[in-house]
C-alpha angles and dihedrals in degrees: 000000000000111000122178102215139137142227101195130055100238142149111273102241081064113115104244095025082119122021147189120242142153117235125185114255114286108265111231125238113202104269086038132123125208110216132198093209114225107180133347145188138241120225136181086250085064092050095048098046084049097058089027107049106059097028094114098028134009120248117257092227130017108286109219109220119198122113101189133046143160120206155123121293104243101178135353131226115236077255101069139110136167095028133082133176117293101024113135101237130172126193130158099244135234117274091220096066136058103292123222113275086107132094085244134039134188122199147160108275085217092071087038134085141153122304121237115264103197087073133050115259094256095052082049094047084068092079127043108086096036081040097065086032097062090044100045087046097042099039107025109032101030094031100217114182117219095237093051096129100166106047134093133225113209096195106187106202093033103162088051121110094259085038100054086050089053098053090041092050087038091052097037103044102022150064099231142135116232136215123164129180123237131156102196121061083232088058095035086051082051098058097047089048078056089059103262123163092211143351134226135193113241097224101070097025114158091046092050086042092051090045089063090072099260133101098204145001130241088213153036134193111185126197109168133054107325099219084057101110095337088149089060084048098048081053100050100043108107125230112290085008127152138229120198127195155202118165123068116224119202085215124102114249132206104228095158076079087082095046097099098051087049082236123170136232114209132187124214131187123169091217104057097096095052096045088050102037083230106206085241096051091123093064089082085061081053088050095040093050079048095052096051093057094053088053090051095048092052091243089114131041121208107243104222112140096162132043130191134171153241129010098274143135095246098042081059094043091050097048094050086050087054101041082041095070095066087231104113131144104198126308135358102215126190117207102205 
């Protein structure tokens, strides 16, 4: 099958950053899918394995990136229940497999559900990993209850691609009040087309923050580096408040700041329950399935702004170059 993959950690307008190659057809464990992949979408976490992974040493064999696909079953493990060939599934992947920038796939039917049907398969390719992201980080992490009418979510990267999917679910299933950073009027735009109540500028942010009405907020969810402004955060937070995120930082950080509120500082990464084979991983099949519904019933938009083609070197080049400038207004689809 063609794959698109690297061995070095270059830049990518090296020549062989991202690469062609033909790989043999991924071999099934029991509980796996094969997927014919359809369409996909490009995220910072790509980018970032790409430069981070072979730094010190090169792969011995191309290492296929991707972390969200939609596509047509094509064969199923002895494992697996619920799905048959030729249903159109999406799922976000395992980082420790070949990714999808492949013409196959082959991943585990518990991280897996239907697709929705009411979209095409590269609109629909926008949503799986920040999906489960958003959910994970919302539901799971913060703990947000859905009849919460008197709180406030502080979500920093608000016009990104996790970041679109928060303030939709915040907005949509819950009580909250909003309020999303952005430092450009597109991306601003963005955020209230999201669903934000307001939106601050990063730069000054306890001040924006504090001009909304509130004092402080009940949540954070944080989507940049998480140094940037952590001492604004660690103001705003309210007591027995709680900060999620999503994004290391290399940095030392004073926690014991949010020591006196008895606040919280959570982690969330999409992946934990598929590097761990978490008793519960098949609880992102039950968010995804979720998810699709609330496509199909219009409660949520796909987030794509951008759409390439074909399952080639230089459509992946182009898209990392693209994701690699920061600059990104929801989601980078390709369309295979």
């Amino acid at each position: 099958m063609k794959a698109v993959g690297f061995i070095n950690s270059l830049p990518i307008d090296a020549e062989d950053s991202l690469f062609e190659c033909d790989l043999p057809t991924p071999e099934l464990r029991p509980a796996d899918l094969l997927v014919q992949i359809e369409a996909v979408s490009v995220n910072p976490a790509d980018a970032k394995r790409r430069i981070r992974t072979a730094a010190d040493a090169p792969h011995a064999e191309p290492f296929i990136l991707g972390y969200d696909a939609v596509g047509i079953v094509e064969a199923t493990g002895p494992d697996v229940v619920g799905f048959s060939k030729g249903d159109r599934v999406w799922y976000a992947g395992d980082a420790n497999r070949a990714g999808s920038y492949a013409e196959l796939q082959a991943v585990d039917h518990r991280i897996v559900s239907r697709a929705p049907t009411s979209v095409d398969p590269s609109a629909a390719a926008s949503l799986p990993l920040v999906s489960l992201t958003a959910w994970e980080m919302l539901f799971d992490r913060l703990q947000v209850s859905t009849d919460e009418s008197s709180s406030s979510l502080l979500v920093v990267g608000g016009a990104g691609g996790v970041g679109s999917v928060t303030t939709q679910l915040a907005r949509k299933l819950t009580g909250l009040e909003i309020i999303a950073t952005a430092s450009r009027p597109e991306s601003a735009d963005w955020c209230r087309k999201m669903g934000a109540h307001h939106v601050v500028n990063h730069h000054d942010l306890v001040a924006e923050t504090r001009a909304t009405g509130r004092e402080y907020v009940n949540y954070i969810a944080q989507y940049a580096d998480l140094a940037q402004h952590w001492d604004s955060k660690c103001e705003l937070i309210a007591p027995q408040g709680r900060i999620g995120t999503i994004v290391e930082t290399e940095e030392k950080l004073d926690i014991s700041a949010l020591q006196g509120k008895s606040a919280a500082l959570m982690w969330e990464l999409m992946f934990t329950r598929s590097l761990f084979g978490t008793s519960d991983m098949a609880q992102q099949g039950a968010i995804l399935a979720r998810m699709a519904r609330l496509v199909d019933d219009g409660i949520i938009s796909t987030t794509e702004t951008k759409t390439l083609h074909g399952l080639s070197a230089e459509t992946l080049k182009e898209s990392h170059r693209i994701i690699e400038t920061g600059a990104m207004i929801g989601k980078m689809v390709i369309a295979y």
